[in-house]
C-alpha positions as CSV (number, residue, x, y, z in Angstrom):
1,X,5.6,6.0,-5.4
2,X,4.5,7.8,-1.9
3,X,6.4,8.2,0.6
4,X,5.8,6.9,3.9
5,X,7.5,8.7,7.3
6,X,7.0,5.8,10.0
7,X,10.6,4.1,9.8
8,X,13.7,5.4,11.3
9,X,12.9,7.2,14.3
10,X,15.1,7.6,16.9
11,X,14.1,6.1,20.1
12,X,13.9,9.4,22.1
13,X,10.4,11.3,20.3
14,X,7.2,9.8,21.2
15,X,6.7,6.0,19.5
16,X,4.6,6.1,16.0
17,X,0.8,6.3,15.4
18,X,-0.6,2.9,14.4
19,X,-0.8,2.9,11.0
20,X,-4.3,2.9,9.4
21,X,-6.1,0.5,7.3
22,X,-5.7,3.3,4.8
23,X,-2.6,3.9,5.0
24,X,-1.9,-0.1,4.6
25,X,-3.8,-0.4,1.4
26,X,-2.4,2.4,0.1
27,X,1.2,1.0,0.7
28,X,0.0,-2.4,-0.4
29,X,-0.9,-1.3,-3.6
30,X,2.2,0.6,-4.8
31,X,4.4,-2.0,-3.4
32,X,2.3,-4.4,-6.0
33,X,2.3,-1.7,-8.2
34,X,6.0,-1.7,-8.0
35,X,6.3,-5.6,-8.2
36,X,4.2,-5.3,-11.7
37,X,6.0,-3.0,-13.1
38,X,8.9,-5.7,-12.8
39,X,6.8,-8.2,-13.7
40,X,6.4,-6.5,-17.0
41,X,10.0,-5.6,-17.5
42,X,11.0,-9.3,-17.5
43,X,8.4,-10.7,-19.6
44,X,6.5,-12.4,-17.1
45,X,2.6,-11.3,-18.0
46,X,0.9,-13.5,-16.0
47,X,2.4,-12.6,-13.0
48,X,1.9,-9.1,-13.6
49,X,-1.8,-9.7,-14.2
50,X,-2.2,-11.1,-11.3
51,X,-0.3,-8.4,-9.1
52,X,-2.2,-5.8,-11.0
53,X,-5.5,-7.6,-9.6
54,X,-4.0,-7.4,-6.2
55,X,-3.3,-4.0,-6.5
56,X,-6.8,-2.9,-7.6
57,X,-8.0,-5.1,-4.3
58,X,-6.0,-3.2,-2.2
59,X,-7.2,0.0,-3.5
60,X,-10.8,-1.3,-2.6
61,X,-9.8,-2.2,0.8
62,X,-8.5,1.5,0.8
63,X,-11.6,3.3,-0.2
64,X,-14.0,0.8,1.5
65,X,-11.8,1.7,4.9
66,X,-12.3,5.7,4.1
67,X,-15.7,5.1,3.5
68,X,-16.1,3.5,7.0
69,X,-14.2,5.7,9.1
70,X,-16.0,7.5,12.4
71,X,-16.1,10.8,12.6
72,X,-14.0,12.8,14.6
């Protein structure tokens, strides 16, 4: 799973970029990834179908929100 460097600054350095829609999809879909893979471990197929559909959502919310950034 990726890691993600926004949490735990101290309060003294400049405050955080916002994150981007890119980077939210990307952290929505292993967090569902995540969640399926439990899912899975316990038996419970239908809720891991249904996270894995969430997942693949959020990776199309990802690419569609590369594919519409400006450039600069």
């Amino acid at each position: 799973m990726a890691s993600y460097p926004r949490g735990g600054r101290d309060s003294s350095g400049p405050p955080p970029s916002p994150i981007t829609p890119v980077e939210t999809a990307q952290y929505t879909r292993d967090m569902l990834e995540s969640l399926r893979k439990i899912a899975l471990s316990q038996g419970h197929g239908l809720l891991a179908h249904l996270l894995e559909l969430a997942a693949l959502e959020a990776k199309s919310l990802g690419v569609q929100a590369q594919e519409t950034r400006l450039p600069g």
